[in-house]
C-alpha positions as CSV (number, residue, x, y, z in Angstrom):
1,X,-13.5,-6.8,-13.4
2,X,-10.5,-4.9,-12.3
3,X,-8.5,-5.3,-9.5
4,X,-9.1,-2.3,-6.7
5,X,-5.6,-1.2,-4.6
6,X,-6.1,1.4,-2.6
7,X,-3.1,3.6,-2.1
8,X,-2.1,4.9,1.2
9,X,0.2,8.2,0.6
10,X,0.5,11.4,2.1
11,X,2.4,13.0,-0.4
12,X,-0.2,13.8,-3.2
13,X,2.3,13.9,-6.3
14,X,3.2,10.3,-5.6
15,X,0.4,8.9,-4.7
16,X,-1.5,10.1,-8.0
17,X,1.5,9.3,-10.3
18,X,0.2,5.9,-8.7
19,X,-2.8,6.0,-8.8
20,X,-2.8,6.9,-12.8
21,X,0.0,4.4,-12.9
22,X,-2.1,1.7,-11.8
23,X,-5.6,2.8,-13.7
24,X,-3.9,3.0,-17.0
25,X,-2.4,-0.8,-16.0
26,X,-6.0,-2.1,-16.0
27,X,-6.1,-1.6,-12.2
28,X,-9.0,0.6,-10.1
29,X,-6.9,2.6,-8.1
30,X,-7.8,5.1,-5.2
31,X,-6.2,7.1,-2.9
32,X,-6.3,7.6,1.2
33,X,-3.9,10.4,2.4
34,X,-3.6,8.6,5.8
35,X,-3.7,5.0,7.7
36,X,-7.0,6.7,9.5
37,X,-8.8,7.4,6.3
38,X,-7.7,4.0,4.9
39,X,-8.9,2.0,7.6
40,X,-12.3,3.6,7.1
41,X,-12.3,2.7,3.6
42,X,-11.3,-1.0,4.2
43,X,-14.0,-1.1,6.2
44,X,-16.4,0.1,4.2
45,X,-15.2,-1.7,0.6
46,X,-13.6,-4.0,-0.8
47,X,-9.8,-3.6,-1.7
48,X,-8.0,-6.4,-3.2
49,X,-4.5,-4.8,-2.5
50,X,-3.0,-1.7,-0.2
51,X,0.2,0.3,-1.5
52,X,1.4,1.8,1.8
53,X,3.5,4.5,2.6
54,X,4.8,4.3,7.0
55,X,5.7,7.5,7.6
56,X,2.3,9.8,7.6
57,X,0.6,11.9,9.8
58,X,-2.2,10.8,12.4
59,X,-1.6,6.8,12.0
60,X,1.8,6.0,10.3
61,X,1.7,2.5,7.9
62,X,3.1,0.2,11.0
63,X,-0.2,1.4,12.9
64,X,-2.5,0.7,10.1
65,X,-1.1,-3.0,9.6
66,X,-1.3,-3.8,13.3
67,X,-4.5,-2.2,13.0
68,X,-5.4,-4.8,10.4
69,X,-4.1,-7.6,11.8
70,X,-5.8,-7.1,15.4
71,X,-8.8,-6.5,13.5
72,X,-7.8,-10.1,11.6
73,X,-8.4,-8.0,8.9
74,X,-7.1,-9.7,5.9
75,X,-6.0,-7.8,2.4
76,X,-2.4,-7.9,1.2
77,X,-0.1,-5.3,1.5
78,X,3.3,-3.9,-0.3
79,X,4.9,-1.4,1.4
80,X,5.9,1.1,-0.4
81,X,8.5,3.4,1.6
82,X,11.8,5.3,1.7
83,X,12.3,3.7,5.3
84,X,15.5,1.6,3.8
85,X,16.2,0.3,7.2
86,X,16.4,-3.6,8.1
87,X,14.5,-3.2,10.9
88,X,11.9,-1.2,9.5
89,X,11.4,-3.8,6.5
90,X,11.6,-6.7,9.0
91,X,8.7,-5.0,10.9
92,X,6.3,-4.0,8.3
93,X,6.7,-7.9,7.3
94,X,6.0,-9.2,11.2
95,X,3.1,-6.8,10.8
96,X,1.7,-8.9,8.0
97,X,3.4,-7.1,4.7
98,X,3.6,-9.4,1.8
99,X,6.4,-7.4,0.5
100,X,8.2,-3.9,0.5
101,X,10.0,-1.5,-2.0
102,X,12.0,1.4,-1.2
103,X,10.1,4.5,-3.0
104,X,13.7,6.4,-3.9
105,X,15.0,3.4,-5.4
106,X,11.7,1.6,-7.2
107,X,10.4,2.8,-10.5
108,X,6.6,2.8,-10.3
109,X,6.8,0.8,-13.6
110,X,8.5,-1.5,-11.5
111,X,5.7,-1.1,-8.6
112,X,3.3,-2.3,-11.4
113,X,5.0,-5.3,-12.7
114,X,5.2,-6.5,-9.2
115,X,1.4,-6.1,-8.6
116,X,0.8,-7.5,-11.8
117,X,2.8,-10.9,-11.3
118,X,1.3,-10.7,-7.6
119,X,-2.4,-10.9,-9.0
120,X,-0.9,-13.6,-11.2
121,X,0.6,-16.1,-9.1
């Protein structure tokens, strides 16, 4: 059975480059347009994986992980953002991140390798 991510973008050409990305990768990938609407959808199925985006209207990617982690929520996460910032990437990680790319400078063939060896450790 393939894996599902669910990716949490605002900006709609990214996010379904991803998502088609990941489905032709073997992967059952869907999309959420905000933390709000992703939060609904982890609560209502099961997602072995979030791509997230931070900055995004109504509740940004640092509200949706401490979202998830006061609701000791627990599905992995990889930041995906072009927040490049130490501080940024140092918080997303705090908040529970397992890891984080910078968007401008990742290749989503990259994105996919990564998800691939992390489903393989």
């Amino acid at each position: 059975m393939a894996k599902r991510i669910l990716i949490v973008e605002d900006e709609r050409p990214i996010a379904r480059a991803l998502e088609l990305k990941l489905d032709n990768s073997g992967f059952d990938a869907e999309i959420a347009a905000d933390g709000n609407l992703a939060l609904a959808r982890i609560n209502a199925e099961k997602f072995d994986l979030v791509l997230l985006d931070l900055v995004m209207p109504n509740l940004d990617g640092f509200g949706f992980l401490a979202e998830l982690k006061q609701k000791n929520m627990h599905v992995p996460v990889i930041v995906t953002s072009n927040l490049s910032q130490e501080e940024d990437i140092n918080r997303a990680k705090d908040l529970g991140a397992v890891d984080y790319y910078v968007k401008a400078n990742t290749p989503l063939s990259t994105i996919v390798d990564k998800i691939n060896k992390f489903f393989n450790k």
